[in-house]
C-alpha positions in Angstrom: -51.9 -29.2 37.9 -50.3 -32.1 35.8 -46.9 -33.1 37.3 -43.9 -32.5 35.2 -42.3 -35.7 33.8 -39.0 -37.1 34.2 -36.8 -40.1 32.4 -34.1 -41.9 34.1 -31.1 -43.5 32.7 -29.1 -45.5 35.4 -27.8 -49.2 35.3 -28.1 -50.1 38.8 -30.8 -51.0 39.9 -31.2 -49.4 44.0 -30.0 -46.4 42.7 -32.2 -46.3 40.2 -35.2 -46.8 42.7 -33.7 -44.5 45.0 -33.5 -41.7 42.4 -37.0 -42.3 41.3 -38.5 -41.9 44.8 -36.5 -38.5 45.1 -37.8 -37.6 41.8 -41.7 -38.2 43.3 -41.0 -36.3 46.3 -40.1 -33.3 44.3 -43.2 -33.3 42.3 -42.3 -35.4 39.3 -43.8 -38.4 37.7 -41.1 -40.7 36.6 -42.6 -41.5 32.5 -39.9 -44.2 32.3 -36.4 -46.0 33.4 -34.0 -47.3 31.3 -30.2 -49.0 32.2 -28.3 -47.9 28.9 -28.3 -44.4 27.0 -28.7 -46.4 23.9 -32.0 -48.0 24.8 -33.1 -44.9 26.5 -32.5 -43.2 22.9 -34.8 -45.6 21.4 -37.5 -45.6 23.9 -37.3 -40.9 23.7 -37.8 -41.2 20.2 -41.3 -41.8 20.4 -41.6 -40.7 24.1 -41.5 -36.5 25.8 -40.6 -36.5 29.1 -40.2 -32.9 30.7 -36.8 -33.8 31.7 -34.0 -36.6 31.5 -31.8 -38.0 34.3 -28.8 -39.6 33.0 -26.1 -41.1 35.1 -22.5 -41.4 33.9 -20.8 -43.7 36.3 -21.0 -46.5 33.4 -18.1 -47.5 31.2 -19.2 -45.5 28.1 -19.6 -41.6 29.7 -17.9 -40.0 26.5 -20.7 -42.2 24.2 -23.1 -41.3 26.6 -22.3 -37.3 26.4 -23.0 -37.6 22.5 -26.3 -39.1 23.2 -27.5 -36.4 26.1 -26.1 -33.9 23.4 -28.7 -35.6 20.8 -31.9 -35.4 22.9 -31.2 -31.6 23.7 -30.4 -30.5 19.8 -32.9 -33.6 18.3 -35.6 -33.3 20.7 -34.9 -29.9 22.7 -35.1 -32.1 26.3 -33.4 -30.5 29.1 -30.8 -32.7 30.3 -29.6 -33.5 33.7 -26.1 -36.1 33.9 -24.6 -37.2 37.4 -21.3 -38.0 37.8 -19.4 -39.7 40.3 -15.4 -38.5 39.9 -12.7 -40.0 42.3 -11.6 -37.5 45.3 -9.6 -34.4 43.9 -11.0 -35.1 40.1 -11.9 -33.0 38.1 -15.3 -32.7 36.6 -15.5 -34.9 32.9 -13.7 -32.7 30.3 -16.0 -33.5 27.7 -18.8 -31.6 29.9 -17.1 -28.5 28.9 -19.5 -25.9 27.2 -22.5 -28.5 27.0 -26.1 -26.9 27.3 -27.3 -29.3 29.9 -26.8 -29.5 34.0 -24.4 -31.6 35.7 -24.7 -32.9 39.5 -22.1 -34.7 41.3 -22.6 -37.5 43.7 -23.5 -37.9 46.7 -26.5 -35.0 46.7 -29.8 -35.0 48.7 -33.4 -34.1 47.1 -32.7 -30.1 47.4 -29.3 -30.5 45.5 -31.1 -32.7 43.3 -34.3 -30.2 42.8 -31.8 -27.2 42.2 -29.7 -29.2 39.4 -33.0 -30.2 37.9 -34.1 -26.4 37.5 -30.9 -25.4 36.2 -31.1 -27.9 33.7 -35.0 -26.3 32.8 -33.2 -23.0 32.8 -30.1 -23.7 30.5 -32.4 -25.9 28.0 -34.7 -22.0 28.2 -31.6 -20.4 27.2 -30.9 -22.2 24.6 -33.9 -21.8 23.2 -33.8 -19.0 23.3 -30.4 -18.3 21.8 -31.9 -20.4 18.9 -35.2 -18.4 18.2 -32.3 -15.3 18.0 -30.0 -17.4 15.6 -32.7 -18.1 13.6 -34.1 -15.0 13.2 -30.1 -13.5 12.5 -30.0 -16.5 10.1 -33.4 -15.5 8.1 -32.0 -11.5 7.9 -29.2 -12.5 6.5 -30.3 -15.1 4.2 -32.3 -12.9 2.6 -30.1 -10.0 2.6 -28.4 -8.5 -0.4 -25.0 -8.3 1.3 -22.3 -10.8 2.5 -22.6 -11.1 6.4 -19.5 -12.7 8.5 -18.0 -13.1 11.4 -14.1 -13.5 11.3 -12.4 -14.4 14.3 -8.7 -13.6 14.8 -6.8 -16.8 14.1 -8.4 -16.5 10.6 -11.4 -19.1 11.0 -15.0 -18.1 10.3 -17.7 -18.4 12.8 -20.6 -17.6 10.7 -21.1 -16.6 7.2 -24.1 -16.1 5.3 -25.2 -17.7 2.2 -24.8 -15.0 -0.1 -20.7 -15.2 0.1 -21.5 -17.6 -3.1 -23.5 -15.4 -4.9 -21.1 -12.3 -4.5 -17.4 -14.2 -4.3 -18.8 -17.6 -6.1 -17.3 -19.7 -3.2 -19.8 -21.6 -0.7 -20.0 -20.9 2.6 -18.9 -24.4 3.2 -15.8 -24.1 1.1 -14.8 -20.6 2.3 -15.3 -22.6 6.7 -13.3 -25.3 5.2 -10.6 -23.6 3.9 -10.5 -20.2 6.2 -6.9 -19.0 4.1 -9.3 -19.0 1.1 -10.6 -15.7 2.3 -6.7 -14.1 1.4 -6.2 -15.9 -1.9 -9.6 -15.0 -3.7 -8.0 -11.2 -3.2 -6.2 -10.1 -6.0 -2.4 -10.0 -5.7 -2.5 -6.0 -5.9 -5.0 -6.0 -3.1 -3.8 -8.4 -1.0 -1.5 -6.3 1.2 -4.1 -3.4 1.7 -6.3 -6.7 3.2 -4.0 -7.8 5.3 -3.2 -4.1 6.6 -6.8 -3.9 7.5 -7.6 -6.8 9.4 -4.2 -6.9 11.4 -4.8 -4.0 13.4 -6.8 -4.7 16.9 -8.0 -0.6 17.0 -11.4 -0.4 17.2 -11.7 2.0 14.2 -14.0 0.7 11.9 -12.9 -0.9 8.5 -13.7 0.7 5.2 -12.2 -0.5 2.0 -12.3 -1.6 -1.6 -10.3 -4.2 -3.2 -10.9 -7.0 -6.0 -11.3 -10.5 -6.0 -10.8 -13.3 -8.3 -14.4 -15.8 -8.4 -13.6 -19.3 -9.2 -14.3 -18.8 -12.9 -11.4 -16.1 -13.5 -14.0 -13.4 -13.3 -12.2 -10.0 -11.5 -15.0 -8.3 -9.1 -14.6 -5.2 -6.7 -15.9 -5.5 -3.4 -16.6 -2.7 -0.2 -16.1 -4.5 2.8 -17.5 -2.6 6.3 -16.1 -4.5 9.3 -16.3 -3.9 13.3 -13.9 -4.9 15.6 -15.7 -7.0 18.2 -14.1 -7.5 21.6 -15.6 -9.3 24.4 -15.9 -7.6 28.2 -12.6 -8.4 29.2 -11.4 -6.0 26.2 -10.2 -9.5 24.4 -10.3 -9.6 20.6 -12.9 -12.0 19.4 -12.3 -10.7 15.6 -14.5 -8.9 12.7 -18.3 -8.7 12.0 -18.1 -7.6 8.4 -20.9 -6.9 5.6 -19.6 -7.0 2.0 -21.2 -5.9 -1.1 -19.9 -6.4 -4.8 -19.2 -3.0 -6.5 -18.0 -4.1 -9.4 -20.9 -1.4 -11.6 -20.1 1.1 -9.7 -16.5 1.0 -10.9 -16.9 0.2 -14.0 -19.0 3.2 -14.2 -16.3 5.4 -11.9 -13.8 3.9 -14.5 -15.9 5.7 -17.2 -16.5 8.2 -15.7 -12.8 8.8 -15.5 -12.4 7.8 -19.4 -14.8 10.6 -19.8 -13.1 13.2 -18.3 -10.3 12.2 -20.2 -11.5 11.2 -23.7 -13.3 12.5 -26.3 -16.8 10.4 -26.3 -17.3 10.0 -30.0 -13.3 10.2 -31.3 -11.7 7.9 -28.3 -9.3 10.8 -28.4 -7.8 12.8 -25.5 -9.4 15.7 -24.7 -8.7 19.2 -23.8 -7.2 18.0 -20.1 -5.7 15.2 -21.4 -3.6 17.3 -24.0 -2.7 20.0 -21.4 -1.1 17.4 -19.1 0.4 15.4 -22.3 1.8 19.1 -23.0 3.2 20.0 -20.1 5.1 16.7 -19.8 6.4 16.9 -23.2 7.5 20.3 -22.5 9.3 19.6 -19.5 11.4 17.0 -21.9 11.8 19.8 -24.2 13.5 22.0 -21.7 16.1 19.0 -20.3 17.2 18.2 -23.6 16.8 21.2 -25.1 14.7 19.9 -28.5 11.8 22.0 -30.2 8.1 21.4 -29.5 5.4 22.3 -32.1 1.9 22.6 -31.6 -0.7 22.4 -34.5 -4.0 23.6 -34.0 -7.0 21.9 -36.4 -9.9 23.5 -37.4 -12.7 22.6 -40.2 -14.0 25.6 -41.7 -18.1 25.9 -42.3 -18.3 22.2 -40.5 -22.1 23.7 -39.3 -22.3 23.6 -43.0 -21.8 19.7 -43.1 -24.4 19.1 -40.3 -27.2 21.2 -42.0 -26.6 19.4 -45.8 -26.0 16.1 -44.2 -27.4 15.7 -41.3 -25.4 15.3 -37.9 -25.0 11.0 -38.2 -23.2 12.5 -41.0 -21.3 14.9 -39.4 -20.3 12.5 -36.9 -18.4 10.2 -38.8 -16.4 13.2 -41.1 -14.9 13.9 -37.7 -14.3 10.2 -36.4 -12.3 10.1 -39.8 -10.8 13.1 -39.3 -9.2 11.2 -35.8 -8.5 8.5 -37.8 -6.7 10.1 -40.5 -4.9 12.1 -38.4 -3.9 9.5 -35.6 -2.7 7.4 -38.7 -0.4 10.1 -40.5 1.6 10.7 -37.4 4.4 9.3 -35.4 3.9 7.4 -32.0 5.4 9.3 -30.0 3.1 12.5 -31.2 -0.6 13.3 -29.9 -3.3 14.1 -31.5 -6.4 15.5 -29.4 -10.2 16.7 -29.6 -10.3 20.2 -28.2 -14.1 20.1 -28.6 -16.7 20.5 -31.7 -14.5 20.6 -35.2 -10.8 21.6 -33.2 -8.2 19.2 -32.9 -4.6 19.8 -31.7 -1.6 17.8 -32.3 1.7 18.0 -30.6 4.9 17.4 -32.4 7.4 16.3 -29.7 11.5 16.4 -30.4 11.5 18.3 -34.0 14.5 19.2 -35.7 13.1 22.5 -37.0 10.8 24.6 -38.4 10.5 23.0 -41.3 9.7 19.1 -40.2 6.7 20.9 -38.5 5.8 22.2 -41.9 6.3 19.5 -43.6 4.2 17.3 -40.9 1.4 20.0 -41.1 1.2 19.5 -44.6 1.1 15.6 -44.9 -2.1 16.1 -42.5 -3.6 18.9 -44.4 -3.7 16.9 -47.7 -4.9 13.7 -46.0 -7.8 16.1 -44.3 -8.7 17.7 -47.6 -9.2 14.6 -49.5 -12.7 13.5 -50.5 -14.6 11.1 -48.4 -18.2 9.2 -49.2 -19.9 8.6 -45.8 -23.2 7.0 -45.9 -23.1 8.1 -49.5 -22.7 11.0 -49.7 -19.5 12.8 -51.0 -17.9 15.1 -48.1 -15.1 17.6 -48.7 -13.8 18.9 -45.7 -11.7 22.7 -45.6 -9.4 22.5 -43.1 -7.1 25.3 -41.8 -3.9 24.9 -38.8 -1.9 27.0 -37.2 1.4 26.0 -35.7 3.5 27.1 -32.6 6.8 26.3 -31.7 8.6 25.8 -28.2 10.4 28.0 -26.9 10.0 30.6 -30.4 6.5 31.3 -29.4 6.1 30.6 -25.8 7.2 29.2 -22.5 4.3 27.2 -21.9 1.4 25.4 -23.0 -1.3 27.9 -22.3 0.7 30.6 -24.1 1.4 27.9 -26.8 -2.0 26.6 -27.6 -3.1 30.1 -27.6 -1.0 31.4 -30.3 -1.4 28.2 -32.6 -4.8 28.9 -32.7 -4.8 32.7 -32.8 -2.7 31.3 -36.1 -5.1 29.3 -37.6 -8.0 31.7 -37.4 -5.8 34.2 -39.7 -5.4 31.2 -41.4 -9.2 31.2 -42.4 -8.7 34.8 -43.1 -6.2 33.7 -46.0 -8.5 31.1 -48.2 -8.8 27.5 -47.7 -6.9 24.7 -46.5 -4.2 27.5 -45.3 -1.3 26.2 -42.6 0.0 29.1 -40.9 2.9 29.9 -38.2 2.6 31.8 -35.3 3.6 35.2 -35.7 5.7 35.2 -32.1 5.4 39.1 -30.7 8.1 39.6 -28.4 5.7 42.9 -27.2 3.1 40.7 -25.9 4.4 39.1 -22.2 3.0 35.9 -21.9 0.6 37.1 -18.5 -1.3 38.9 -20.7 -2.9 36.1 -23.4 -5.7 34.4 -22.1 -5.2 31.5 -19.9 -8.4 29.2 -18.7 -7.3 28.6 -15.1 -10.9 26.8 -14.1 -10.0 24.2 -16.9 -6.8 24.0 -15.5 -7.9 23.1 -11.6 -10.7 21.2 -12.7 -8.1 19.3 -14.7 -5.6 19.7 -11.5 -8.5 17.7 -9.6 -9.2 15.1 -11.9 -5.6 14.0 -12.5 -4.3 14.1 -8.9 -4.0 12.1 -5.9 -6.0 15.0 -3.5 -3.6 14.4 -0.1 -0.3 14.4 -2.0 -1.4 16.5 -5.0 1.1 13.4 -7.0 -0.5 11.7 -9.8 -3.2 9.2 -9.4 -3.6 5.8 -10.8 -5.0 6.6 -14.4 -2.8 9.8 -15.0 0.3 7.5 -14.1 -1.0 5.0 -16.7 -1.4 7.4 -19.5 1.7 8.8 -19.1 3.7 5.6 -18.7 2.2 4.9 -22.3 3.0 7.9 -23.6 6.6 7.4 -22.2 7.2 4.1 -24.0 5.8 5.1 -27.1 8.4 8.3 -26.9 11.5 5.8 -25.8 10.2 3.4 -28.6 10.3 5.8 -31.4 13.7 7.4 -29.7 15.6 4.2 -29.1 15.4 4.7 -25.3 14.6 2.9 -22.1 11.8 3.5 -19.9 11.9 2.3 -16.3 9.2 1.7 -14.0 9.9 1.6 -10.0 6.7 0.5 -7.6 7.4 1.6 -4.1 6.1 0.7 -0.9 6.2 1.5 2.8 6.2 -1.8 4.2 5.6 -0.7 8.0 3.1 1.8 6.8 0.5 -0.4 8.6 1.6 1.2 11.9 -0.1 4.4 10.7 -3.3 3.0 11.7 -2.0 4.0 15.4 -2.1 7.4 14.5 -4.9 9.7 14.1 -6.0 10.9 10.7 -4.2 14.6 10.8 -0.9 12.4 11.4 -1.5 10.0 9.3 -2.0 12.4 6.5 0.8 14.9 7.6 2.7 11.4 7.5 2.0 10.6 4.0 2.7 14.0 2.6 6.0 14.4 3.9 6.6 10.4 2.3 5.4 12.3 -0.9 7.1 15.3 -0.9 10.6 13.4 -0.3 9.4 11.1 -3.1 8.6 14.0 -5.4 12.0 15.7 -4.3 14.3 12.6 -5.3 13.5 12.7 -9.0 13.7 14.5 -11.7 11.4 17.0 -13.1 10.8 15.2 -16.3 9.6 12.1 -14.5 5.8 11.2 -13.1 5.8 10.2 -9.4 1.7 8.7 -8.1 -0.1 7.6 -5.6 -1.8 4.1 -6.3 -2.8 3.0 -3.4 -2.5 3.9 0.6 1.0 2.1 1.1 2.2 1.9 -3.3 3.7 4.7 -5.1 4.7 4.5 -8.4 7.6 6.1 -10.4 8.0 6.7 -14.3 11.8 7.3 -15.1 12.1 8.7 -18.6 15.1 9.3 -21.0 17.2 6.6 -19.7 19.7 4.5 -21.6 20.1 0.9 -19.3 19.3 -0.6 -16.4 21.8 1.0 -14.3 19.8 4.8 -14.4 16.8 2.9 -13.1 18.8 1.3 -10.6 20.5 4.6 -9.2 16.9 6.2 -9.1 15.9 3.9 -7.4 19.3 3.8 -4.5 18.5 7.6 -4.5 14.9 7.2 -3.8 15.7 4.5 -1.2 18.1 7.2 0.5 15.8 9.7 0.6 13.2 7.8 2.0 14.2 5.9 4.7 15.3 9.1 6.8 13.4 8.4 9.9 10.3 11.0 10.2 9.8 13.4 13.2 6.5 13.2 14.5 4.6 14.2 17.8 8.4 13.8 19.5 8.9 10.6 17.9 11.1 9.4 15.2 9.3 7.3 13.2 11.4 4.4 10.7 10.9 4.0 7.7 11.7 0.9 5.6 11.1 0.5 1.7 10.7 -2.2 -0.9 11.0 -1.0 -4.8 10.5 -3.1 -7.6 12.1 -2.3 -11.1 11.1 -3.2 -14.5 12.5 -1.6 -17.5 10.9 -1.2 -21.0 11.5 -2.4 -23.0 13.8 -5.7 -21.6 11.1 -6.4 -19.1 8.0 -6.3 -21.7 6.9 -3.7 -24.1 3.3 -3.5 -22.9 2.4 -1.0 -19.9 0.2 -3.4 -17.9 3.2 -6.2 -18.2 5.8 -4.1 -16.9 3.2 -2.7 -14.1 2.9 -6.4 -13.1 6.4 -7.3 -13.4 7.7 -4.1 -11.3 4.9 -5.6 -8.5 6.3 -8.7 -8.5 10.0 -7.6 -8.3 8.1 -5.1 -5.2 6.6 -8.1 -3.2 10.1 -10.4 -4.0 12.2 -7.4 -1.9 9.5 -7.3 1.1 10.0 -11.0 1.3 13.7 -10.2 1.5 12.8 -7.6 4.5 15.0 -4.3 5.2 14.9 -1.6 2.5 15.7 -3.1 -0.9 15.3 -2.3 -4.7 14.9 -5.6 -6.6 14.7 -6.2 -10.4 12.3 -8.0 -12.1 12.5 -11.6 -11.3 14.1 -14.4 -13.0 12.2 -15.6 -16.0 11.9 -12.4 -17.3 14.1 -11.1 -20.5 16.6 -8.6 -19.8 19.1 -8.5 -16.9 18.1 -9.7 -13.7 20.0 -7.9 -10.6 19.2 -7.8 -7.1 20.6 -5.9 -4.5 20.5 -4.9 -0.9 21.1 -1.2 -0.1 22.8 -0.7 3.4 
C-alpha cells in the first residue's frame, strides 16, 4: 500500500526535522519541506501531496492563513496549521470558520496523527458540501424561477442567476446593494413587502406585488418564501422562489374588462350599467333629482346581418356606440345590454321633457344613413324611457318598464320613442327581476371578505364621479386609508384575522354616506370616494369622522386590540382632474401621515395645486 504524502511548511530548521520524523512514524512520506508559505505555494502548484503541514509561529500568520485558504479552495489539499499562542491566549481569530485543522504546540505523534485525520475529514466535508452546492447551483441555474436565500438583516446569501432575467438586475448588483431588493417594488406594493418579510412566524409567504425593471418596465411577480430557522429556533431568514406573472395579469385584468365591457363596443355592459344605476339612483334619492332610463333597440337588425353580412353588422352597431356616446353629456352612460339593445341613463334631469328632448337628439342621429364598407345602412331604431321615482323605485323595476316601453314602441311604426306607462296596480315584486345576473354581478364587483368594492369597481366609479362633479360644478374627494399596525394580524389565525377585517369594514362602511363608494384595495388600503361635495373642508370632516370611527380599539379573544390610521386626501379637481393622478396623489398624502405616526388625515402634499392642509387628529 502506497504511503500517503505529506508537505511541510516550517522555518526552523530542528523542528522541521523533528516534525518530519513524526510524520514517518505515522505512516507518511514527507514529498517536500519548505521555510516560507510563499515558496511552498510555488513549489504545490506543480506538486500533490496528500496533506500539508503549515506552521504559524512566523511573523506573517494572517498572510499565511490566506495562503492555507488557497491550497484547500485552489487545489482541494487538506490543511493542517500549528500554532504556538502565549499562555491564556486565545486561538488566532482569523482561524475562525476555516475548513482546515488546527493543532497547538507542544503535541506528541498521537495528537499529531488525530489533527492530521481531522484535517482529511474536514477537507471530506467540504467536498462534499461542494458536490451539494453544485448540484443546488446547476437546479437552479437552469430553473425557470428566481431562487434566494434572504437572511434577516436584509443581505442575500445566495441568489440564482435568473433574478436578471425576471427583475433585469444581476445577481451581483442585487448582493451588492441588498436595499435594492425594497426599491425595485413599486411604491403601492412596497408596504404589503415589508409586512411580509417582517414577521418571524413560520407561516409560509404567499404574495403578489409589482416591480419596476431597470428599463421602466412594470412586472408582477408571486413570490413563495419559507421561514428558515436554525436548531436553536434562531431566525436565519427566507428561502424564496419567485416567478414573473405579469401574463397572467394582464390576462386577469382582461378578464375583468370582459366581465365589465362590451367586447366589440368598449361599452359597459349589462353589470356595469346595473351598478352605474344603482349608484346614480342613490344620488337621485339624496338630492331628490329625476333619473331617466332609455332603452335602445334596432328593429329587423337580423335583417342587416343576412343582406350584409355580419363584418357588416358589426360596425352599424360600433357606430351606433359611437353616435350615441357622442350625443350625450359626460356625466350620462350609455351601455350594451347585449345583441342590438343599448340603454342610456340620464342622470339629474329637470323633467320629463329634457328626457324627451335627449331621446330625440339620439333617435335622429341613429336613423341617419350610414355607408359601411359600401354599402348604404339605414338603421330603425325604437326607445322607451322610464323615469325615477314616476315609474319605479329601482333599477330592476326601471329597466324593466323602459323596455316593456320600447317594445310597444315597435308596435307603433318606426323610429317611435315612447314613455313608460307607470301602473300604480302593478307592485314592483311582481316584474321580473334577474337575480342570477345580479349575484354573478355581486361577485364580480366585490371584495368577497368585506363584500366592499374591489379595486376596478372603485376605479369605475371614481370616474364616473368626476365626470358627474365636472359637468355639475362639484368637488370629488378621494381618501386612501390604511391600518398601519395591521401587520400584527399575522399573529392571529385566519378566522380572526378575517373577523378582524370585517368589523374594520363594517365601521368603514358605517361612517359614510350612502351615496359614497367605500373598497378594498389591498390587505391593509381602503379606499373612499366622497361625492357631492363643495370644498376641501367636506373631505376633511369625512375623513375626522372616519378617523373616529376607526380607531375604537377592537374586542377580540379578550383582548382589546388598537387601532391606528393614516388617510390621505386628494380632491378633484384642485388635486388633478385625472383618476389615476388623484389615486397617486391621495397615496402619497397616505404614506406622508404614516411617516408622521399616530392616526392622521393628511392632504396632498406640497407641490400640488389646490390647498395644502395637514392636520393631527387627537
Amino acid at each position: 500500500m502506497t504511503p500517503r504524502t505529506a508537505f511541510v511548511v516550517e522555518n526552523d530548521f530542528i523542528l522541521s526535522l523533528a516534525l518530519c520524523t513524526r510524520l514517518e512514524r505515522l505512516g507518511f512520506r514527507v514529498a517536500g519541506t519548505s521555510d516560507s508559505a510563499r515558496t511552498a505555494l510555488e513549489i504545490l502548484a506543480s506538486q500533490r501531496p496528500d496533506v500539508v503541514i503549515l506552521d504559524l509561529k512566523h511573523p506573517e500568520p494572517d498572510t499565511d492563513i490566506e495562503i492555507a485558504r488557497h491550497l484547500f479552495t485552489q487545489y482541494q489539499l487538506p490543511v493542517l496549521l500549528i500554532t504556538t499562542p502565549a499562555p491564556g491566549e486565545p486561538a488566532h481569530p482569523g482561524l475562525c470558520g476555516t475548513p482546515f485543522a488546527s493543532l497547538r504546540t507542544p503535541f506528541d505523534e498521537a495528537d499529531l496523527g488525530e489533527a492530521i485525520a481531522l484535517a482529511f475529514y474536514k477537507a471530506g466535508l467540504s467536498s462534499r458540501l461542494r458536490e451539494s452546492e453544485s448540484r443546488l447551483t446547476i437546479l437552479a441555474d437552469f430553473s425557470h424561477d428566481w431562487e434566494f436565500w434572504r437572511k434577516p438583516d436584509g443581505t442575500f446569501a445566495w441568489l440564482s442567476p435568473s433574478s436578471e432575467r425576471i427583475t433585469g438586475y444581476s445577481p451581483r448588483s442585487l448582493a451588492d446593494e441588498p436595499d435594492l431588493f425594497s426599491r425595485m417594488a413599486h411604491p403601492e406594493d412596497r408596504e404589503i413587502l415589508h409586512t411580509s418579510f417582517d414577521s418571524l412566524s413560520p407561516d409560509v409567504r404567499h404574495l403578489e406585488y409589482r416591480i419596476i425593471t431597470p428599463a421602466g418596465e412594470c412586472r408582477w411577480l408571486a413570490l413563495s418564501c419559507t421561514p428558515v430557522f436554525s436548531e436553536d429556533g434562531i431566525s436565519l431568514g427566507w428561502r424564496c422562489s419567485g416567478r414573473e406573472i405579469t401574463d397572467r395579469k394582464q390576462a386577469e385584468e382582461d378578464l375583468k374588462r370582459l366581465a365589465f365591457y362590451d367586447r366589440l363596443t368598449g361599452l359597459p355592459n349589462r353589470h356595469l350599467l346595473r351598478d352605474h344605476l344603482q349608484m346614480a339612483l342613490t344620488r337621485c334619492r339624496r338630492h331628490e333629482h329625476l333619473l331617466g332610463l332609455i332603452h335602445i333597440s334596432i328593429r329587423h337588425f337580423a335583417t342587416v346581418n343576412r343582406q350584409f353580412g355580419s363584418e357588416v353588422g358589426n360596425r352599424a352597431l360600433v357606430s351606433v356606440a359611437e353616435q350615441l356616446t357622442a350625443s350625450l353629456r359626460e356625466s350620462d352612460l350609455v351601455a350594451r345590454m347585449g345583441g342590438d339593445e343599448f340603454a342610456v341613463i340620464l342622470s339629474r334631469i329637470r323633467d320629463k321633457q329634457e328626457a324627451e328632448t335627449v331621446a330625440e337628439t339620439l333617435m335622429a342621429q341613429l336613423t341617419r344613413e350610414m355607408d359601411i364598407g359600401g354599402h348604404t345602412v339605414r338603421l330603425t331604431p325604437r326607445m322607451g324611457i322610464s323615469l325615477y321615482p314616476f315609474d319605479g323605485p329601482d333599477g330592476d323595476t326601471l329597466l324593466s318598464r323602459a323596455e316593456k316601453a320600447a317594445v310597444r314602441a315597435g308596435q307603433d311604426g318606426p323610429d317611435v320613442c315612447r314613455f313608460c306607462s307607470f301602473d300604480p296596480e302593478t307592485p314592483s315584486s311582481a316584474l321580473p327581476r334577474p337575480e342570477k345576473e345580479a349575484e354573478a354581478a355581486c361577485r364580480i364587483f366585490h371584495d368577497s371578505l368585506t363584500g366592499l368594492a374591489n379595486r376596478f369597481l372603485f376605479s369605475e366609479r371614481l370616474i364616473l364621479a368626476c365626470r358627474y362633479a365636472h359637468r355639475h360644478g362639484q368637488a370629488v374627494g378621494l381618501l386612501c386609508i390604511d391600518f398601519d399596525n395591521f401587520r400584527h394580524l399575522r399573529d392571529l389565525c385566519i378566522s380572526d384575522r378575517s373577523r378582524r377585517v370585517r368589523i374594520l369594514a363594517v365601521r368603514l362602511k358605517n361612517s359614510v354616506r350612502e351615496s359614497d363608494t367605500v373598497a378594498r384595495i389591498g390587505e391593509t388600503r381602503f379606499t373612499a370616494v366622497l361625492q357631492d361635495i363643495r370644498h376641501k373642508k367636506d373631505a376633511d370632516a369625512a375623513a375626522r369622522k372616519i378617523l373616529s370611527a376607526l380607531t375604537h380599539p377592537v374586542n377580540m379573544n379578550n383582548q382589546r386590540l388598537a387601532i391606528t390610521v393614516s388617510i390621505g386626501i386628494s380632491v378633484y379637481p384642485f388635486d388633478g382632474t385625472v383618476p389615476r393622478d388623484l389615486t397617486g396623489k391621495a397615496l402619497e398624502a397616505m404614506q406622508q401621515a404614516r411617516k408622521r405616526g399616530g392616526t392622521i388625515c393628511h392632504f396632498c402634499p406640497p407641490g400640488y395645486r389646490g390647498e395644502i392642509k395637514t392636520e393631527r387628529v387627537i
